[in-house]
NUVO-734643 format. One record per residue (C-alpha): residue number from 1; residue in three letters; chain; x, y, z. Coordinates in nm, 2 decimals, decimal comma. Layout:
[pt NUM; "ALA"; "A"; [X; Y; Z]]
...
//
This chain:
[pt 1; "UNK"; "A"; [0,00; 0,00; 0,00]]
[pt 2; "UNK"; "A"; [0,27; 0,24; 0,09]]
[pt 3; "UNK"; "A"; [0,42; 0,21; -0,25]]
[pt 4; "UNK"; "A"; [0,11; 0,28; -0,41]]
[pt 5; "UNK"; "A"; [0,11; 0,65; -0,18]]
[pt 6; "UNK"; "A"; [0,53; 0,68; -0,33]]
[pt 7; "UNK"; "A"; [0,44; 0,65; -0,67]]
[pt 8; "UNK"; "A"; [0,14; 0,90; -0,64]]
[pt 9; "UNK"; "A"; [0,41; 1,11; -0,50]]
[pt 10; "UNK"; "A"; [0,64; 1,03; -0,77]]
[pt 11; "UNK"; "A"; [0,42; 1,12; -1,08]]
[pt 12; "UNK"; "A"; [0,30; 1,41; -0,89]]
[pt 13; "UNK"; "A"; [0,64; 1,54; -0,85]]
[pt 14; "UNK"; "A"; [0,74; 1,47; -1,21]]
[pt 15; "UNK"; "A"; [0,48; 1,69; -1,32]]
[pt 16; "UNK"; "A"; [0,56; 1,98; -1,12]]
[pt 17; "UNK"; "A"; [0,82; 2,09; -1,27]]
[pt 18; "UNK"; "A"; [0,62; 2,09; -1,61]]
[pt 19; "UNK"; "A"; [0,35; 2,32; -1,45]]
[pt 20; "UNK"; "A"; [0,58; 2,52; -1,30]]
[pt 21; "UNK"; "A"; [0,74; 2,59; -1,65]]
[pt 22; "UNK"; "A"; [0,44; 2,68; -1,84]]
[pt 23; "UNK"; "A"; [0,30; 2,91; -1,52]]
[pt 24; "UNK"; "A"; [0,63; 3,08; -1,50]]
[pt 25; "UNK"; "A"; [0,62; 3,16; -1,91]]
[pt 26; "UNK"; "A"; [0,27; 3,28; -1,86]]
[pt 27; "UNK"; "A"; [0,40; 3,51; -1,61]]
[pt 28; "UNK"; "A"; [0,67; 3,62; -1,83]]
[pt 29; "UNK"; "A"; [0,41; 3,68; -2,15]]
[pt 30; "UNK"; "A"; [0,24; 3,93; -1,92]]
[pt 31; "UNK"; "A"; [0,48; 4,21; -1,99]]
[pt 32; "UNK"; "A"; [0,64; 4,08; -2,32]]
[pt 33; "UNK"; "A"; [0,39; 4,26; -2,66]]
[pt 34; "UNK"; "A"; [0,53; 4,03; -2,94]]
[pt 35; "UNK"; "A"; [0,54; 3,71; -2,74]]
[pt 36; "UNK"; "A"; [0,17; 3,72; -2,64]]
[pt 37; "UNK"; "A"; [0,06; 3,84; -2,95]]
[pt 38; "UNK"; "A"; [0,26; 3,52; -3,07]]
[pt 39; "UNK"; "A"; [0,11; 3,27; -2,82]]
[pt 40; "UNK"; "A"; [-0,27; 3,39; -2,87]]
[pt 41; "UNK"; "A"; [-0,20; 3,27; -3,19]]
[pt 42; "UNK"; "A"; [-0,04; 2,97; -3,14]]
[pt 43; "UNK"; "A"; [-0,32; 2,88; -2,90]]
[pt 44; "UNK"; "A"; [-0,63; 2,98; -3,10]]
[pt 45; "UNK"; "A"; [-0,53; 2,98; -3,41]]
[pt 46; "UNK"; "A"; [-0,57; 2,73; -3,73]]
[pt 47; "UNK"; "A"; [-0,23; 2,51; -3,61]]
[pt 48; "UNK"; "A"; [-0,36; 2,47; -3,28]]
[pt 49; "UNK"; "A"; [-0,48; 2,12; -3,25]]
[pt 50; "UNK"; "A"; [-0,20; 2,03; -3,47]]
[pt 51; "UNK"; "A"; [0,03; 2,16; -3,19]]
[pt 52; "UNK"; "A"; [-0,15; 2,01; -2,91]]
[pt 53; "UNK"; "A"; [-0,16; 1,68; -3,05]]
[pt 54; "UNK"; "A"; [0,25; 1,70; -3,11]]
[pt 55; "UNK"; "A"; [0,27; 1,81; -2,74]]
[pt 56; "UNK"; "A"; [0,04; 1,57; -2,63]]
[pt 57; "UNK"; "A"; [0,21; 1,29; -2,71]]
[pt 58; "UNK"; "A"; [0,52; 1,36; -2,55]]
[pt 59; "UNK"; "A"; [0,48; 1,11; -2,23]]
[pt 60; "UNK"; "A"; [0,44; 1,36; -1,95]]
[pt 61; "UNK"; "A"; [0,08; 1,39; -1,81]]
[pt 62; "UNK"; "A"; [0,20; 1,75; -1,69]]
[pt 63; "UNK"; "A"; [0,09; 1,86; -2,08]]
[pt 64; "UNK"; "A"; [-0,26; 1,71; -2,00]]
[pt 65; "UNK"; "A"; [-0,32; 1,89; -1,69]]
[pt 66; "UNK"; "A"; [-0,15; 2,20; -1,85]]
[pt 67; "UNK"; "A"; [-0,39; 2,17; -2,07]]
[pt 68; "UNK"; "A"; [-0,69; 2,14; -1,89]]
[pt 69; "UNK"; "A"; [-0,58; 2,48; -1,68]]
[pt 70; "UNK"; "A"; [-0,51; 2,69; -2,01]]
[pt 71; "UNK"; "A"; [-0,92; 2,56; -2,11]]
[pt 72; "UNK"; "A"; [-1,07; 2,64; -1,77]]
[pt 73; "UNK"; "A"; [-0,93; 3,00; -1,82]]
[pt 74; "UNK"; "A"; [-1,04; 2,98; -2,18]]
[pt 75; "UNK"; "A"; [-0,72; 3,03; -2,35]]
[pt 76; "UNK"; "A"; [-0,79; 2,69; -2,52]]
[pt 77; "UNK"; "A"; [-1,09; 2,55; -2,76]]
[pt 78; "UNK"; "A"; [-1,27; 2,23; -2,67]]
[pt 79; "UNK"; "A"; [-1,16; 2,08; -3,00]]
[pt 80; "UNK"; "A"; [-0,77; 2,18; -2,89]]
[pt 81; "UNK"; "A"; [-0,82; 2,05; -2,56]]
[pt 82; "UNK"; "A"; [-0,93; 1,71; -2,70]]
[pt 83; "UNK"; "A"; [-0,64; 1,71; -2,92]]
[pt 84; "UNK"; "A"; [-0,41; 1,73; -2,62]]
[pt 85; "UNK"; "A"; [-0,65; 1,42; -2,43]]
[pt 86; "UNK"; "A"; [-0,64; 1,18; -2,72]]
[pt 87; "UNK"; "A"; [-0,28; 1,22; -2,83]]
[pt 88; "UNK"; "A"; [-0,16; 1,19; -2,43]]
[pt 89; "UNK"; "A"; [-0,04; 0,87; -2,37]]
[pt 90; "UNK"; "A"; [0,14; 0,93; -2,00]]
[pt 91; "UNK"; "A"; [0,28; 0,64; -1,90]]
[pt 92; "UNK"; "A"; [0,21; 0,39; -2,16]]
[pt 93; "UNK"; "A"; [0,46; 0,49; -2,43]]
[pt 94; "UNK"; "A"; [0,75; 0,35; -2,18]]
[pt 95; "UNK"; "A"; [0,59; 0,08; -2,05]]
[pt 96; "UNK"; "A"; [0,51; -0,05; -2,41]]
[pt 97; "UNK"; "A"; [0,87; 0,05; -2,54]]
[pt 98; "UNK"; "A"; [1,06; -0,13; -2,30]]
[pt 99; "UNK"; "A"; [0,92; -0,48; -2,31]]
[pt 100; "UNK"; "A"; [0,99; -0,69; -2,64]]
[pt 101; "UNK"; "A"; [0,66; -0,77; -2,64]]
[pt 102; "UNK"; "A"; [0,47; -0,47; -2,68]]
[pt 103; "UNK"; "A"; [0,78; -0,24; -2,90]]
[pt 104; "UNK"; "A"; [0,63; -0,38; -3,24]]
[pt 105; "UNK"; "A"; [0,27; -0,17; -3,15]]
[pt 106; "UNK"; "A"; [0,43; 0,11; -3,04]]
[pt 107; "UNK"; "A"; [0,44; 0,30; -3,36]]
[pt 108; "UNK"; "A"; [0,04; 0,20; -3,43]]
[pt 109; "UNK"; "A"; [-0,01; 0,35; -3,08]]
[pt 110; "UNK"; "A"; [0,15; 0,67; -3,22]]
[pt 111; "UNK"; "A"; [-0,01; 0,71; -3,55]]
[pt 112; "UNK"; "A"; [-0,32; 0,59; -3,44]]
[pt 113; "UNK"; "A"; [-0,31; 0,90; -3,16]]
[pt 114; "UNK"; "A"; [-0,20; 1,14; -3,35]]
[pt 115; "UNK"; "A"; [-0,36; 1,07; -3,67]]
[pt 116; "UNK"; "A"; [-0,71; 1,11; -3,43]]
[pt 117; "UNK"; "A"; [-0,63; 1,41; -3,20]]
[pt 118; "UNK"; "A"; [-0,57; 1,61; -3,50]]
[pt 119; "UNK"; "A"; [-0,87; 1,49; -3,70]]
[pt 120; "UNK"; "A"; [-1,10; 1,53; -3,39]]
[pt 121; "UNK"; "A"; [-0,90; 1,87; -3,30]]
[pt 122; "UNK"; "A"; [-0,99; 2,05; -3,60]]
[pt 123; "UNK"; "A"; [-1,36; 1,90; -3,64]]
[pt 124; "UNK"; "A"; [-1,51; 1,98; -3,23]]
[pt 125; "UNK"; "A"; [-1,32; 2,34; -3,28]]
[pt 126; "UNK"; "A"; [-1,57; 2,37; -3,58]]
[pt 127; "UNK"; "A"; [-1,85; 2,33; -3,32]]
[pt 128; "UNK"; "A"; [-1,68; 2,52; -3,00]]
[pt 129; "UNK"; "A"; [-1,79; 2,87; -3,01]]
[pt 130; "UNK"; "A"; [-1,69; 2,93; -2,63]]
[pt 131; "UNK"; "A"; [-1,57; 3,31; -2,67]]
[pt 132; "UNK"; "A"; [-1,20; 3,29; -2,56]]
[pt 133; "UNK"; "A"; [-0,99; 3,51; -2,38]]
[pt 134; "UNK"; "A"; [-0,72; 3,73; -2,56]]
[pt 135; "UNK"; "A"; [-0,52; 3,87; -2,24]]
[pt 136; "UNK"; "A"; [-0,36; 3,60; -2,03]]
[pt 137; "UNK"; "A"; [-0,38; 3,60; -1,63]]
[pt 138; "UNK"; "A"; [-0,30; 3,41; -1,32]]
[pt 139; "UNK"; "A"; [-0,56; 3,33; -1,11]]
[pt 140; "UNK"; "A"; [-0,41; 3,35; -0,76]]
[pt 141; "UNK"; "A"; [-0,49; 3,10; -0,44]]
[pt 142; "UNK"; "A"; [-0,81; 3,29; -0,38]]
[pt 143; "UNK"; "A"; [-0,95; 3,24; -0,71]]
[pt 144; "UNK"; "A"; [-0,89; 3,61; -0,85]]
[pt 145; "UNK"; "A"; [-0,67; 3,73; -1,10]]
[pt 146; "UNK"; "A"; [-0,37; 3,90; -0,95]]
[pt 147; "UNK"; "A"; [-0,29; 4,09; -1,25]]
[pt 148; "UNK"; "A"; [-0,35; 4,15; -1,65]]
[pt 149; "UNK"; "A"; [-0,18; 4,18; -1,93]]
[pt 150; "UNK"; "A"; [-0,11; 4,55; -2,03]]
[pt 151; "UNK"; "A"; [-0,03; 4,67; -1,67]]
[pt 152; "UNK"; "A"; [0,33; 4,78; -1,68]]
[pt 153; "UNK"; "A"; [0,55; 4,84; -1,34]]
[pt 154; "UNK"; "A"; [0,84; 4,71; -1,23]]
[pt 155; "UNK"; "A"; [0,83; 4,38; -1,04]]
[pt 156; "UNK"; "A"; [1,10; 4,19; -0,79]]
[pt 157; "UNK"; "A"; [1,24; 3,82; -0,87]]
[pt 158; "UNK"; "A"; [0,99; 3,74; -0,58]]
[pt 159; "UNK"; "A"; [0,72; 3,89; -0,76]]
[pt 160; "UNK"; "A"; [0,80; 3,72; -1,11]]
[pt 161; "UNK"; "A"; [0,75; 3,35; -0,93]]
[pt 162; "UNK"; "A"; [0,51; 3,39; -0,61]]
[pt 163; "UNK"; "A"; [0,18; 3,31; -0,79]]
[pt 164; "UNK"; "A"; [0,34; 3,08; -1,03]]
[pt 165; "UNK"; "A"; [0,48; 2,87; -0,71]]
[pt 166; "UNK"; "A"; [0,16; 2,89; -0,53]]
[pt 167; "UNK"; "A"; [-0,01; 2,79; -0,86]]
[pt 168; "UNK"; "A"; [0,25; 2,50; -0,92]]
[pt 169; "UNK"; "A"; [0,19; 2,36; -0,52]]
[pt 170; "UNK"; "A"; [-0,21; 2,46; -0,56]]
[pt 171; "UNK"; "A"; [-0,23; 2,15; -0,86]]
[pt 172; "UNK"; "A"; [0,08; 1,92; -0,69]]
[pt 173; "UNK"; "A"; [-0,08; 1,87; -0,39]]
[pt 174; "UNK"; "A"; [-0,42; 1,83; -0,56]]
[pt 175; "UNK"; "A"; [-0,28; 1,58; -0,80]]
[pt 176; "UNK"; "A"; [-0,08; 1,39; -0,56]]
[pt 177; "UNK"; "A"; [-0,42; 1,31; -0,33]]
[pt 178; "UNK"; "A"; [-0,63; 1,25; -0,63]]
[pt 179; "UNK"; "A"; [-0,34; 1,01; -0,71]]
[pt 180; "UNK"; "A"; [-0,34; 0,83; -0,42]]
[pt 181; "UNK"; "A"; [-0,72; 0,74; -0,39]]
[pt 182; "UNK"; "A"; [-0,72; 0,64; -0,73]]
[pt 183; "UNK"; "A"; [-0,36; 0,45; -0,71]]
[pt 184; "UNK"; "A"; [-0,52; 0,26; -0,40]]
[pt 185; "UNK"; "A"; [-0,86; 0,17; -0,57]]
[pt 186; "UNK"; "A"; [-0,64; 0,06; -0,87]]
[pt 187; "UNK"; "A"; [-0,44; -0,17; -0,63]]
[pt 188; "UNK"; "A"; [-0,70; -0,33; -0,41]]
[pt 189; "UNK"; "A"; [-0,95; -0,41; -0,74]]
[pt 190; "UNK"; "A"; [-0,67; -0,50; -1,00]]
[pt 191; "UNK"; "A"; [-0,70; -0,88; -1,01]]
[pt 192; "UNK"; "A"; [-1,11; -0,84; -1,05]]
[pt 193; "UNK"; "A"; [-1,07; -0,57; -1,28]]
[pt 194; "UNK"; "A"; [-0,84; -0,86; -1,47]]
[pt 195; "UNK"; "A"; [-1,07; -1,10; -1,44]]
[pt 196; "UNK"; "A"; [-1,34; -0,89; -1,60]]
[pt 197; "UNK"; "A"; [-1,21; -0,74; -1,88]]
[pt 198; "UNK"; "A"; [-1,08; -1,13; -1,98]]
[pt 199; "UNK"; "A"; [-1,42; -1,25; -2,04]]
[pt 200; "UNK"; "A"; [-1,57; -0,94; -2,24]]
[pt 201; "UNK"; "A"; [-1,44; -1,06; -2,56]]
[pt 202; "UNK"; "A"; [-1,49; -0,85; -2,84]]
[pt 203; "UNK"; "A"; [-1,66; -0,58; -2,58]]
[pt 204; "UNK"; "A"; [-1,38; -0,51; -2,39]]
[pt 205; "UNK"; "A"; [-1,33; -0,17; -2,56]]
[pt 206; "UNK"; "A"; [-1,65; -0,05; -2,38]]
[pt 207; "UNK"; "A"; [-1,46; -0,10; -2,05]]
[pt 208; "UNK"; "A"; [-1,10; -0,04; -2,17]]
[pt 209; "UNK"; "A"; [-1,22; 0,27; -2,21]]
[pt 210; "UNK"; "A"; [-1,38; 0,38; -1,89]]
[pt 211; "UNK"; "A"; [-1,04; 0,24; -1,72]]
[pt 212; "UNK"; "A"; [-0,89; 0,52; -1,93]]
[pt 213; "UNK"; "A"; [-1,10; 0,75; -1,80]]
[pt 214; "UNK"; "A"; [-0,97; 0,69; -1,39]]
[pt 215; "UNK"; "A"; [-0,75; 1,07; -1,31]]
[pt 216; "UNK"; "A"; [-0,45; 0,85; -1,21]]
[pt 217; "UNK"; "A"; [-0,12; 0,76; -1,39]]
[pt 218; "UNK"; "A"; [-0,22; 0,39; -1,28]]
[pt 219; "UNK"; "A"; [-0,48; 0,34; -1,51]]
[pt 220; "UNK"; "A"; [-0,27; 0,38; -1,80]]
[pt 221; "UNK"; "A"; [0,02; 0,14; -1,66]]
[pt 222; "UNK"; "A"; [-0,29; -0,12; -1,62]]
[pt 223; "UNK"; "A"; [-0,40; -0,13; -1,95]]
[pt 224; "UNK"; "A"; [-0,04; -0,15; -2,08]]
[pt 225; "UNK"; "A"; [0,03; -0,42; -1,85]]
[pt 226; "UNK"; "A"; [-0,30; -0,59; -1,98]]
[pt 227; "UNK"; "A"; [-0,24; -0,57; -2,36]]
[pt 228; "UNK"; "A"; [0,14; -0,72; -2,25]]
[pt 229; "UNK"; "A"; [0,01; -1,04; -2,07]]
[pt 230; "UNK"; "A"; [-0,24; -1,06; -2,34]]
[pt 231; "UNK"; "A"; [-0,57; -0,99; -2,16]]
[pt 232; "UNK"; "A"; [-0,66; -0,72; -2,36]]
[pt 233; "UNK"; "A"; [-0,62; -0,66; -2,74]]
[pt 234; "UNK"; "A"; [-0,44; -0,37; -2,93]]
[pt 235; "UNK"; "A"; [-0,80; -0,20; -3,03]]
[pt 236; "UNK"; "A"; [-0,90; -0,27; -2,65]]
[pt 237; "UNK"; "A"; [-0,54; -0,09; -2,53]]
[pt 238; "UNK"; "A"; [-0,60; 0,20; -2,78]]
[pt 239; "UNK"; "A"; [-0,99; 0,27; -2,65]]
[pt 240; "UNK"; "A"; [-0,85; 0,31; -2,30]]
[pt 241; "UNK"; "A"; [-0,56; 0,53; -2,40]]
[pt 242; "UNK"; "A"; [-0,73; 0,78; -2,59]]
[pt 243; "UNK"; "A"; [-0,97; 0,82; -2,35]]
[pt 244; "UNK"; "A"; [-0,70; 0,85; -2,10]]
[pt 245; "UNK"; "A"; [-0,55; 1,20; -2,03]]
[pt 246; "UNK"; "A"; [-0,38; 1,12; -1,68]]
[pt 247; "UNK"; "A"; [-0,49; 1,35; -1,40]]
[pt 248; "UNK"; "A"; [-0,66; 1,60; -1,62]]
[pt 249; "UNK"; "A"; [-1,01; 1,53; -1,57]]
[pt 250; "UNK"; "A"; [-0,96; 1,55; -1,23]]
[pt 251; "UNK"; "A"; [-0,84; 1,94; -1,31]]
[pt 252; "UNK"; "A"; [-1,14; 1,98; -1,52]]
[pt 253; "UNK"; "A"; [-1,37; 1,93; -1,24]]
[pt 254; "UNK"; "A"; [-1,22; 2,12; -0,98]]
[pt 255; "UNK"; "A"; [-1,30; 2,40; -1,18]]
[pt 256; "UNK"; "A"; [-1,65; 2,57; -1,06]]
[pt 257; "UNK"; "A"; [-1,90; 2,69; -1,27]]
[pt 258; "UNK"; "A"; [-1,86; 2,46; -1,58]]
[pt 259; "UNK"; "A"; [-1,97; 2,10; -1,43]]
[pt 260; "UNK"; "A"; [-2,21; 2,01; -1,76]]
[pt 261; "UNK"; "A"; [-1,91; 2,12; -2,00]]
[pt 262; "UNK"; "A"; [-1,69; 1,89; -1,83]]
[pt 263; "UNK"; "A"; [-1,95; 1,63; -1,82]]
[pt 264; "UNK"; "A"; [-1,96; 1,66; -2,16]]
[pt 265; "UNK"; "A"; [-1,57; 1,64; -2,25]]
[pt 266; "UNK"; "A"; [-1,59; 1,31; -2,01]]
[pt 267; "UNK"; "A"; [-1,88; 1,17; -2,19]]
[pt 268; "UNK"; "A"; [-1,68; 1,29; -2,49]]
[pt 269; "UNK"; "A"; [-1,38; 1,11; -2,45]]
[pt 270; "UNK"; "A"; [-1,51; 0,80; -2,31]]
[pt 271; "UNK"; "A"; [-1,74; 0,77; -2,66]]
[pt 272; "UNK"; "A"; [-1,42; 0,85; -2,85]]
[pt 273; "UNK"; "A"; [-1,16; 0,57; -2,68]]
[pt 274; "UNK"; "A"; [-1,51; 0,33; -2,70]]
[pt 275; "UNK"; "A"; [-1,53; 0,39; -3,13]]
[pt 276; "UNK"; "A"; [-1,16; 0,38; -3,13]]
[pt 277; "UNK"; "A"; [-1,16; 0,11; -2,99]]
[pt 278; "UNK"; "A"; [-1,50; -0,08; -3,17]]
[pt 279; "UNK"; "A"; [-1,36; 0,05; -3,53]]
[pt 280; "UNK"; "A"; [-1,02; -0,13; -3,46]]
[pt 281; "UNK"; "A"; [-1,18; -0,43; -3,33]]
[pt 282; "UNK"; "A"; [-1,36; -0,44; -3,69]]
[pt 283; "UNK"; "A"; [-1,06; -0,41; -3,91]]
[pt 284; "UNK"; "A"; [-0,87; -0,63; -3,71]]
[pt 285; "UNK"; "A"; [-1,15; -0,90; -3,80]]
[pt 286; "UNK"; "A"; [-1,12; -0,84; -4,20]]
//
């Protein structure tokens, strides 16, 4: 059990320095013109879900959870933010690399991810007409903005990384403990969960994919582990890794204010890992 609490700790401190990155560029945008001007763009504009879905892949769930922070602040369309979902893979790109078993599907797992986050990128963005923000800002501890872009004064090395600390530790602790419930769940139901998904058959993409869907760097080490011991098939493994996105959810719904949009962008993803995952099955049968 008290491994299960060190690894939540463990990919919750992996991450941190990721957030603490793209917090402490945000802060820096604030009072750099051209480089603002340059992100808006890169964030809203007609490469963005080709962008996301590069980033996303990159196996680090701290892009995920970036993610879901830039769309709670509206800096990001849904379509974008789904790009970044579908194309993470967190811990699975590893897991599958490193065992001779698993290395031949790695580059299917790729294209398949990326091929999808941009295709569904583009086409939700066509839908998502959620007005978006075009100043960036920090929303402190308290839930207010500490300052906007535009405001010009001078400002200590203290100053420059307060909030993006207190952001940084704000998500770390929240991640670790959302971790840890999940990581514990995970470890005391594993060999049912096993058991289960065995005997679905050509259904096991329907609950492959609401594995995927558990906020917890676990989930994505079980299905690996699954597909490896052959338990699971490759369509199976790739319904529960798009839907997966890590811890991000989790950051989605801490958020007040929007619960039916992120009940929708969990609905969302669970139906996209299930058709993956169904439409696989059928071409592996031809």
């Amino acid at each position: 059990m008290w491994n299960v609490i060190l690894d939540a700790l463990k990919d919750s401190a992996i991450a941190a320095p990721f957030l603490l990155a793209i917090y402490l560029l945000i802060e820096w945008l604030e009072s750099n013109a051209n480089a603002r001007n340059a992100a808006v763009k890169l964030l809203n504009g007609k490469f963005a879900p080709l962008v996301a879905s590069g980033v996303g892949l990159v196996p680090q769930c701290g892009f995920s959870v970036m993610a879901a922070d830039l769309y709670c602040q509206r800096y990001l369309k849904l379509g974008t933010l789904i790009a970044f979902f579908v194309a993470t893979s967190d811990e699975a790109l590893p897991i599958l690399l490193t065992n001779p078993n698993t290395v031949g599907s790695v580059w299917i797992v790729l294209l398949v991810k990326a091929v999808y986050a941009v295709a569904l990128g583009y086409l939700v963005n066509l839908f998502d007409k959620r007005a978006l923000v075009s100043r960036f800002r920090i929303k402190d501890e308290h839930g207010c903005c500490h300052h906007e872009m535009g405001e010009t004064h001078k400002r200590t090395f203290w100053g420059f990384v307060k909030h993006p600390l207190l952001h940084t530790l704000k998500i770390f602790v929240y991640i670790f403990v959302i971790n840890a419930v999940f990581g514990l769940l995970l470890y005391y139901f594993e060999q049912p969960i096993l058991t289960f998904t065995a005997n679905l058959g050509i259904a096991q993409s329907f609950f492959t994919a609401l594995i995927g869907l558990i906020p917890n760097c676990a989930s994505s080490v079980l299905l690996t582990g699954m597909y490896a011991e052959g338990v699971v098939t490759l369509p199976a493994l790739l319904a529960g890794l798009v839907s997966n996105s890590g811890i991000a959810l989790a950051i989605l719904f801490k958020q007040k204010g929007e619960f039916r949009r992120n009940v929708l962008v969990l609905l969302l993803m669970y139906f996209l890992g299930t058709l993956c995952g169904v439409v696989g099955g059928l071409f592996a049968m031809i």
